[in-house]
ZATIPA-739839 format. One record per residue (C-alpha): residue number from 1; residue in three letters; x, y, z. Coordinates in Angstrom, 3 decimals. Layout:
+-----+------+----------+----------+----------+
!  nr ! rest !       c1 !       c2 !       c3 !
+-----+------+----------+----------+----------+
! NUM !  Ala !        X !        Y !        Z !
...
+-----+------+----------+----------+----------+
This chain:
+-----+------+----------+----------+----------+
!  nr ! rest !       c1 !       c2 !       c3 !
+-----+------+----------+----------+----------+
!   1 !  Unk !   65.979 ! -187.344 !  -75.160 !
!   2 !  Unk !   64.068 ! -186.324 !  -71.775 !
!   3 !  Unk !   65.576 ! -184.259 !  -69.585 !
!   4 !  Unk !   67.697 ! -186.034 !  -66.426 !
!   5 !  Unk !   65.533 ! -183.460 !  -63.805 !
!   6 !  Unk !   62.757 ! -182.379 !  -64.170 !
!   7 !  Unk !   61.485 ! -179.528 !  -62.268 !
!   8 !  Unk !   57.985 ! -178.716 !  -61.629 !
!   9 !  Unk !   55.922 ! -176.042 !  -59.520 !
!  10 !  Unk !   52.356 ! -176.015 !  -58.591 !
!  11 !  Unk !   50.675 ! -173.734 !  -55.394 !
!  12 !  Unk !   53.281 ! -173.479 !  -54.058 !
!  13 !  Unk !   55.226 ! -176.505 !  -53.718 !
!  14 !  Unk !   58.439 ! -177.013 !  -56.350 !
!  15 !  Unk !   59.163 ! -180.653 !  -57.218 !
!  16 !  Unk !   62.251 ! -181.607 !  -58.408 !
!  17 !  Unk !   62.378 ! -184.848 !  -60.120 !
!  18 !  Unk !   64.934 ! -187.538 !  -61.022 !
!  19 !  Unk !   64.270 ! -188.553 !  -64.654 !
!  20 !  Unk !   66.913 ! -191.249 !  -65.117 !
!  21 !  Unk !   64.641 ! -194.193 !  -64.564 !
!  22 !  Unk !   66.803 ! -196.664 !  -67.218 !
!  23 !  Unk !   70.135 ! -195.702 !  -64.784 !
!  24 !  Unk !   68.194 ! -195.879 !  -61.750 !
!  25 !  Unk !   68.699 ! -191.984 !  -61.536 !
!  26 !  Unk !   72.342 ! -192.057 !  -60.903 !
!  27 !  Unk !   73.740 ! -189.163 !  -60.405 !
!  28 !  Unk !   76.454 ! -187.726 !  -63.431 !
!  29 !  Unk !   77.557 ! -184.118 !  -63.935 !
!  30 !  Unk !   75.024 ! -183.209 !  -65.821 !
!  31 !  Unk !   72.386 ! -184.213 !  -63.328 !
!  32 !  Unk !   74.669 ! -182.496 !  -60.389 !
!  33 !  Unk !   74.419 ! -179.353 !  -62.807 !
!  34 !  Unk !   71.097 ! -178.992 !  -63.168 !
!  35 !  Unk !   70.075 ! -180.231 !  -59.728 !
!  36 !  Unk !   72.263 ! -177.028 !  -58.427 !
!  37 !  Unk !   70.487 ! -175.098 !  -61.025 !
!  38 !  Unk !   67.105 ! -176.014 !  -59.655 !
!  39 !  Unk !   67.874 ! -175.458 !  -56.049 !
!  40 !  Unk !   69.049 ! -171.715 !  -56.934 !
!  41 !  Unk !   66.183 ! -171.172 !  -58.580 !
!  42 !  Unk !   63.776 ! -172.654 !  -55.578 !
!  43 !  Unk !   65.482 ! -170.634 !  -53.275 !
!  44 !  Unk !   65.079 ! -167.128 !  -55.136 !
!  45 !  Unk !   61.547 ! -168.002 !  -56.096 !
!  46 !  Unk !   59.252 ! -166.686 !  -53.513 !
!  47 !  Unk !   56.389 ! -168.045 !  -54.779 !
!  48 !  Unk !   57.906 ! -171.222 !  -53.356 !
!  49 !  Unk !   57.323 ! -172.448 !  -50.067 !
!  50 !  Unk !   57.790 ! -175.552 !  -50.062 !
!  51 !  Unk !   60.464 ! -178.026 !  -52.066 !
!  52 !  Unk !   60.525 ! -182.021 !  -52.993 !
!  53 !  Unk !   62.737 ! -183.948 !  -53.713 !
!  54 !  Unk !   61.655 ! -187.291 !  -55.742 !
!  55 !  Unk !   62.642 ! -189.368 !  -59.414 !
!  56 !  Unk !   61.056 ! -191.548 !  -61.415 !
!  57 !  Unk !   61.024 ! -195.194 !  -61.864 !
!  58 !  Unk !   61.242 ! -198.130 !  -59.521 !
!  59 !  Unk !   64.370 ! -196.557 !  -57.603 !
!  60 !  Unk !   65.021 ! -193.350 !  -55.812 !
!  61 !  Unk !   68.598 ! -193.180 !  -56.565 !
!  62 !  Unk !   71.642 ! -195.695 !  -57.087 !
!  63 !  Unk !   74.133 ! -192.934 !  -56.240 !
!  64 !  Unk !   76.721 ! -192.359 !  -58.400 !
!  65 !  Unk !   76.837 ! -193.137 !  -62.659 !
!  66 !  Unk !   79.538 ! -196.140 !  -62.988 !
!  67 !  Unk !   80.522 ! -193.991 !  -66.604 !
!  68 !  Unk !   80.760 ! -190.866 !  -64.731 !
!  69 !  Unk !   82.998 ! -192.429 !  -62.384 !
!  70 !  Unk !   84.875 ! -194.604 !  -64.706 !
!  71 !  Unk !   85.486 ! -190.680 !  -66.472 !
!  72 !  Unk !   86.437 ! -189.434 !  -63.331 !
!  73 !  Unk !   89.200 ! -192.412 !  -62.814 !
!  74 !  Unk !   90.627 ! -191.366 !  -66.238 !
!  75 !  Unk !   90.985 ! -187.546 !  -65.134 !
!  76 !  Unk !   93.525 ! -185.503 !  -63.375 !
!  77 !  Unk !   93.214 ! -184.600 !  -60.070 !
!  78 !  Unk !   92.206 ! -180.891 !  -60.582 !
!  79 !  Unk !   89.334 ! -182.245 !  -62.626 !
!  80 !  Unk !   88.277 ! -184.510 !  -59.721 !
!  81 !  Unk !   88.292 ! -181.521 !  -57.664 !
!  82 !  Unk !   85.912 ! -179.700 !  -59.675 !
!  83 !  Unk !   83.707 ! -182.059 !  -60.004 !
!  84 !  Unk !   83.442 ! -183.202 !  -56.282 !
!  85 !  Unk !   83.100 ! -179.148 !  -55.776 !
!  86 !  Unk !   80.052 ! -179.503 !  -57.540 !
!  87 !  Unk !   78.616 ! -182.116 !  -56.008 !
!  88 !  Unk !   79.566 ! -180.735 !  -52.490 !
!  89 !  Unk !   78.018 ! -177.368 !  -53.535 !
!  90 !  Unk !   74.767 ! -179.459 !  -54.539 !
!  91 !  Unk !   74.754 ! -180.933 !  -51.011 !
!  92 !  Unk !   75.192 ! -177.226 !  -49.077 !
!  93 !  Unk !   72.605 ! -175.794 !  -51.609 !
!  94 !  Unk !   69.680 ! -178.244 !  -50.503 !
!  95 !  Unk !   70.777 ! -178.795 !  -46.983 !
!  96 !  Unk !   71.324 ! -174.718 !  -46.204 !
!  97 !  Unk !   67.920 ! -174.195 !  -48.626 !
!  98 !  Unk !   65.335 ! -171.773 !  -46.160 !
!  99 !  Unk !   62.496 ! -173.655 !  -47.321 !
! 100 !  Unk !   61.014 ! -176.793 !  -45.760 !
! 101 !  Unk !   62.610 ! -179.807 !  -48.023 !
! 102 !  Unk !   60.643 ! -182.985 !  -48.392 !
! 103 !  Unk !   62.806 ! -186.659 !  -49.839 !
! 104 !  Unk !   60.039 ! -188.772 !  -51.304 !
! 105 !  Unk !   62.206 ! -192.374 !  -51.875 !
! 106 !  Unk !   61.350 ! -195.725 !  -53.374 !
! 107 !  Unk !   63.236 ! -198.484 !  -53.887 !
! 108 !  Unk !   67.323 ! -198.185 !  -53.676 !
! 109 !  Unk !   69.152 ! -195.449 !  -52.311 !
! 110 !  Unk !   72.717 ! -196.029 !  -52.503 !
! 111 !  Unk !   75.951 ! -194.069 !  -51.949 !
! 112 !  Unk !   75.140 ! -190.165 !  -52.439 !
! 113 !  Unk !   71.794 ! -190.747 !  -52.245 !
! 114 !  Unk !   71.651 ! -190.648 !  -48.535 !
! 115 !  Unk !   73.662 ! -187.643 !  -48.603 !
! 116 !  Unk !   70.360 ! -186.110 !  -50.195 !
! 117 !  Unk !   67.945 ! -187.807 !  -48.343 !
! 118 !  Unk !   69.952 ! -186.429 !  -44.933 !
! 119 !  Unk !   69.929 ! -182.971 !  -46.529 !
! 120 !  Unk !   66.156 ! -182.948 !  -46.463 !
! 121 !  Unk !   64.340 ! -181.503 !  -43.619 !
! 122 !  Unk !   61.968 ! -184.491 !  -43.265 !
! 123 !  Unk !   62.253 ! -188.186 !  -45.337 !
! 124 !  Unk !   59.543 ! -190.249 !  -46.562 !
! 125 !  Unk !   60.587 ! -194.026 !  -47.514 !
! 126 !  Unk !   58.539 ! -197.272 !  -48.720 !
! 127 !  Unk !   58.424 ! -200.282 !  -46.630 !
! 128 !  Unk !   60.317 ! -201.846 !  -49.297 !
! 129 !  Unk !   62.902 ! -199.161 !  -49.368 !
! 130 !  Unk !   66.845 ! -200.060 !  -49.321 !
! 131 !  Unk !   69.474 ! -198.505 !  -48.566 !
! 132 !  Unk !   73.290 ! -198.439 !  -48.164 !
! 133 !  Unk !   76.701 ! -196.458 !  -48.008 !
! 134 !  Unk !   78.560 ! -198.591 !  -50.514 !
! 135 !  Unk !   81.172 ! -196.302 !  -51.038 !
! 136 !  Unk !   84.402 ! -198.371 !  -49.858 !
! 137 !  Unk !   82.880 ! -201.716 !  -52.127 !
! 138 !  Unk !   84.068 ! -199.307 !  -54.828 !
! 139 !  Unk !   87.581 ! -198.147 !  -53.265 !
! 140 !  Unk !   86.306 ! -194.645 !  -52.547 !
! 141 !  Unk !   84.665 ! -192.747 !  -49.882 !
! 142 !  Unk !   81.440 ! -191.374 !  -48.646 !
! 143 !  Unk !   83.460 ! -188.139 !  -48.190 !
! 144 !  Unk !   81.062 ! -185.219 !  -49.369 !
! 145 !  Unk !   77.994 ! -186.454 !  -48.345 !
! 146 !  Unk !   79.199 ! -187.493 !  -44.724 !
! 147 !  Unk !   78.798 ! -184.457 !  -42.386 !
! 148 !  Unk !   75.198 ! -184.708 !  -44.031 !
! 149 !  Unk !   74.354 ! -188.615 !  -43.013 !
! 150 !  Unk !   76.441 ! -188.359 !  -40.006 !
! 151 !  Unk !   74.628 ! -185.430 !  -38.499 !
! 152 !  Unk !   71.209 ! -187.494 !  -39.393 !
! 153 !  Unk !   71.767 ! -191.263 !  -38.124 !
! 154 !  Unk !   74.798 ! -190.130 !  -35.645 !
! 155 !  Unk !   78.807 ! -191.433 !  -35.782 !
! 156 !  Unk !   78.570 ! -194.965 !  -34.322 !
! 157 !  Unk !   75.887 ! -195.428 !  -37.144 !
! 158 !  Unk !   77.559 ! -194.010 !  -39.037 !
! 159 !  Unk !   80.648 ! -195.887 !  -38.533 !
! 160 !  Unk !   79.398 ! -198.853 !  -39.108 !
! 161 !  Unk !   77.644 ! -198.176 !  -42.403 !
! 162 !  Unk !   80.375 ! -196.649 !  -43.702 !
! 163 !  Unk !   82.822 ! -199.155 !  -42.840 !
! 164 !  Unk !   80.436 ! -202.322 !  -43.445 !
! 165 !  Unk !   79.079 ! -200.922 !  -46.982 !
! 166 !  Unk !   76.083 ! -203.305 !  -45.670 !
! 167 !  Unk !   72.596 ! -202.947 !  -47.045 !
! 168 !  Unk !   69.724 ! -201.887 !  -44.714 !
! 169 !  Unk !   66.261 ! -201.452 !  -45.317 !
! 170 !  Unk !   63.562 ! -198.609 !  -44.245 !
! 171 !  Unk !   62.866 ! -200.037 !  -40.803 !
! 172 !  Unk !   66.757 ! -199.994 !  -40.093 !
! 173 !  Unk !   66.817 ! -196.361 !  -41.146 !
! 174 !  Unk !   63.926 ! -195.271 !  -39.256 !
! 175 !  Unk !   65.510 ! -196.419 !  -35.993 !
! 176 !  Unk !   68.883 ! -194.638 !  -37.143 !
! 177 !  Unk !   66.702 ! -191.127 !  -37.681 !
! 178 !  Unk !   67.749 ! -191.363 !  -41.766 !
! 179 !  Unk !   64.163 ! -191.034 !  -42.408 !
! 180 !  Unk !   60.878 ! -190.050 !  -40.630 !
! 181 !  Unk !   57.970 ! -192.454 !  -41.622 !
! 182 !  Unk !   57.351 ! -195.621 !  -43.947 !
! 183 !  Unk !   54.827 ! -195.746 !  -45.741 !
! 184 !  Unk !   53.816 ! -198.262 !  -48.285 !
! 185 !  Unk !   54.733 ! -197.009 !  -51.718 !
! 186 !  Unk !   51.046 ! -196.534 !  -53.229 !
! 187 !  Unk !   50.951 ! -194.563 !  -50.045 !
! 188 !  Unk !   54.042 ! -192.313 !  -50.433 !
! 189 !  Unk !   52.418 ! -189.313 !  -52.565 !
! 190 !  Unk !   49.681 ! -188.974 !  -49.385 !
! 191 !  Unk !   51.972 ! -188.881 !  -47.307 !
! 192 !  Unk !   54.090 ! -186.014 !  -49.086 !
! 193 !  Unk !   51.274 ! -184.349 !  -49.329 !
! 194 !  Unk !   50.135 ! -184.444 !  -45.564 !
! 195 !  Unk !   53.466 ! -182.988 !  -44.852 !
! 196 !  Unk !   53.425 ! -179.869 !  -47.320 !
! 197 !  Unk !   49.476 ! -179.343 !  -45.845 !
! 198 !  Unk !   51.226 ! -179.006 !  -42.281 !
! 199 !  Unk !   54.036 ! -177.066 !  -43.474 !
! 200 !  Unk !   51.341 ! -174.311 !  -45.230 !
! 201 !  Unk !   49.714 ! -173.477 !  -41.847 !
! 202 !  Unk !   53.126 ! -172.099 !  -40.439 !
! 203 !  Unk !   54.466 ! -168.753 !  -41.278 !
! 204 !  Unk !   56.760 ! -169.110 !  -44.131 !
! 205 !  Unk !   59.295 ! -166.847 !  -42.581 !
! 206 !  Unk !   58.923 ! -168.660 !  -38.977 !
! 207 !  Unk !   59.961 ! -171.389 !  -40.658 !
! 208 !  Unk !   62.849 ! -170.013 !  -42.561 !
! 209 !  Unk !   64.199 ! -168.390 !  -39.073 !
! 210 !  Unk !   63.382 ! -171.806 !  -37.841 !
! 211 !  Unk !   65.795 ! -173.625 !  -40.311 !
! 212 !  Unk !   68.337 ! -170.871 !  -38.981 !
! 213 !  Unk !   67.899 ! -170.974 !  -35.713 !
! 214 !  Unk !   68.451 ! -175.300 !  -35.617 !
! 215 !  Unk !   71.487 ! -174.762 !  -37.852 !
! 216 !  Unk !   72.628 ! -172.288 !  -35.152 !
! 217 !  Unk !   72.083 ! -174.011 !  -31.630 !
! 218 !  Unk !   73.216 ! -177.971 !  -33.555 !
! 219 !  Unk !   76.918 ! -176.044 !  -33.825 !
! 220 !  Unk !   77.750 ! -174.898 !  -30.814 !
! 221 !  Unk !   77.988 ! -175.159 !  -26.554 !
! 222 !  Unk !   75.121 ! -173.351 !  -25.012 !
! 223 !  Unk !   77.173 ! -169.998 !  -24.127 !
! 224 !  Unk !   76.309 ! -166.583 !  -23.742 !
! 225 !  Unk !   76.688 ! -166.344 !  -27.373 !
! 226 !  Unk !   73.980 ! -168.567 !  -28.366 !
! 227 !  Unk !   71.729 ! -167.224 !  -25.491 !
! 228 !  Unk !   72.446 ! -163.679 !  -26.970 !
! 229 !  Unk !   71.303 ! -165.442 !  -30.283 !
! 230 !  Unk !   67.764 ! -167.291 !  -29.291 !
! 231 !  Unk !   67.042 ! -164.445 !  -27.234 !
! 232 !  Unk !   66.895 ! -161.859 !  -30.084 !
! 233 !  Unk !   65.735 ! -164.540 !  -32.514 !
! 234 !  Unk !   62.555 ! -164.567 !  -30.614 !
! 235 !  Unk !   62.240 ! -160.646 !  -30.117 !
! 236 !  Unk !   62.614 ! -160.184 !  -33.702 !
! 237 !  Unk !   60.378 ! -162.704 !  -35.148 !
! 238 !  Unk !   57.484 ! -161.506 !  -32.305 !
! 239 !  Unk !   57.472 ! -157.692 !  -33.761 !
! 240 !  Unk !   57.810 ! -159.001 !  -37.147 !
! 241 !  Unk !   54.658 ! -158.591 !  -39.743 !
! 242 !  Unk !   54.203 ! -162.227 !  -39.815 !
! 243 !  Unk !   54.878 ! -162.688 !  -36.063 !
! 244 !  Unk !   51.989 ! -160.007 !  -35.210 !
! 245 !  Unk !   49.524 ! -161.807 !  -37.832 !
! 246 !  Unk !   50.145 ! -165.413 !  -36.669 !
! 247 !  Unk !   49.361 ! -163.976 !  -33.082 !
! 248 !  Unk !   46.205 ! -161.822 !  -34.069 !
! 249 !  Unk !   44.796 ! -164.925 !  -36.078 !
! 250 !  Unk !   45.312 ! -167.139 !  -32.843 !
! 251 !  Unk !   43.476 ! -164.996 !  -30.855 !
! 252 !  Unk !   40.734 ! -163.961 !  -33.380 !
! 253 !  Unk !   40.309 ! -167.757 !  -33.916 !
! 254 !  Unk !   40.671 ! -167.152 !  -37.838 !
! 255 !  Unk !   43.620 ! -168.631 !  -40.381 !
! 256 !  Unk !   46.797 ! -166.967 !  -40.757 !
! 257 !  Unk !   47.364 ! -164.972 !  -44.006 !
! 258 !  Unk !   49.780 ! -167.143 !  -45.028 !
! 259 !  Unk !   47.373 ! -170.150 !  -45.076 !
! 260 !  Unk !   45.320 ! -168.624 !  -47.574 !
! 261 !  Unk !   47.797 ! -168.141 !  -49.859 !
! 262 !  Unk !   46.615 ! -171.572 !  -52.176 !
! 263 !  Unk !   42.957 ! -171.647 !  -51.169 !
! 264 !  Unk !   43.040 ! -174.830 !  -49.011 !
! 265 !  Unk !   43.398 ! -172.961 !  -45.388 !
! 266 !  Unk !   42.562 ! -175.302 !  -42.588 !
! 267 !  Unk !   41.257 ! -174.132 !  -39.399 !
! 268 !  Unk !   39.796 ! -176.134 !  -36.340 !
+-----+------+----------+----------+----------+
């Protein structure tokens, strides 16, 4: 029996896979588990820089595993807890990750599959792509995946998906801001890989701080606090070994350090 995620790392860039292709990679505890698993492991890797997030088959993901939930309708309510713990933790994990995060879909994405795809930093879909927060078809609610889907298509959106349970497809979601480009699938593993090519020619701690510093200003009125914060977030980062090199290289007209680092630095 294969394994339900697969996870995979080559010059720097970890994939981690959905290997459920006969249940349209739903998601079950098991595949919660070792998604959380893989994250950790991503994030204390530092020979990572980059992470994405894909699966196998014809769809990206059809949310959650009828069996699992039909299990969880049969359990007590402390069990339900933990296991929508999990689940929330898996959501936090990828959306707090400091490395740039990459959703490669195709096909479906249903129910907490958007709450993945919104976790990522940047989304990728097929023309063909669908998708829809079908939640409340089932009686239950989009409830730990929505701060995640409503910070990336915005609450009246997000109302009326939620609400609806209506299927859209990949044009729909580009205008909401759920994803970033359509491509056609045969085109989707270019694309991917234009995006981890851009993201190797910034500083891998700039972008890390940068992460932090969105996270920070997205939360909050624009207060003396936050000015305090940006303005020291900048000083630090421009004495830092990384912020001195990325300066030198600019003005030396050579590649940064960092773009070395795989052997496929690009410099105009």
């Amino acid at each position: 029996m294969s394994e339900p995620v697969l996870y995979r790392v080559n010059q720097g860039v970890a994939e981690i896979v959905l290997n459920r292709p006969e249940k349209h990679n739903a998601f079950n505890a098991h595949v919660i588990q070792s998604l959380n698993e893989m994250i950790e492991e991503t994030a204390n890797d530092s020979a990572v820089r980059i992470v994405v997030l894909r699966s196998e088959g014809k769809h990206f993901s059809a949310g959650a595993d009828l069996e699992w939930m039909r299990a969880n309708a049969n359990a007590d309510h402390q069990a339900n807890l933990d296991d929508a713990a999990e689940l929330a933790r898996l959501m936090r994990g990828l959306f707090e990750l400091s490395k740039p995060t990459i959703a490669r879909v195709q096909g479906s994405a249903f129910g907490g599959a958007l709450g993945l795809i919104s976790c990522c930093d940047i989304a990728i879909a097929s023309a063909r792509s669908k998708f829809c927060l079908s939640e409340v078809k089932l009686g239950i609610l989009p409830a730990v995946i929505s701060p995640y889907v409503l910070r990336a298509i915005g609450p009246r959106a997000m109302q009326r998906y939620t609400l609806t349970a209506e299927l859209f497809d990949a044009k729909e979601a580009l205008r909401l801001g759920l994803i970033h480009e359509i491509v056609e699938e045969t085109s989707l593993d270019a694309e991917v890989e234009l995006f981890t090519r851009l993201f190797k020619q910034n500083g891998p701690n700039a972008l890390f701080r940068a992460k932090a510093l969105l996270r920070q200003i997205e939360s909050g009125p624009i207060d003396d606090a936050l000015v305090d914060y940006t303005t020291r977030a900048i000083a630090d980062v421009r004495v830092s070994p990384e912020g001195q090199e990325g300066l030198s290289a600019f003005l030396e007209k050579r590649p940064a350090a960092w773009t070395l680092a795989d052997g496929a630095a690009e410099h105009d």
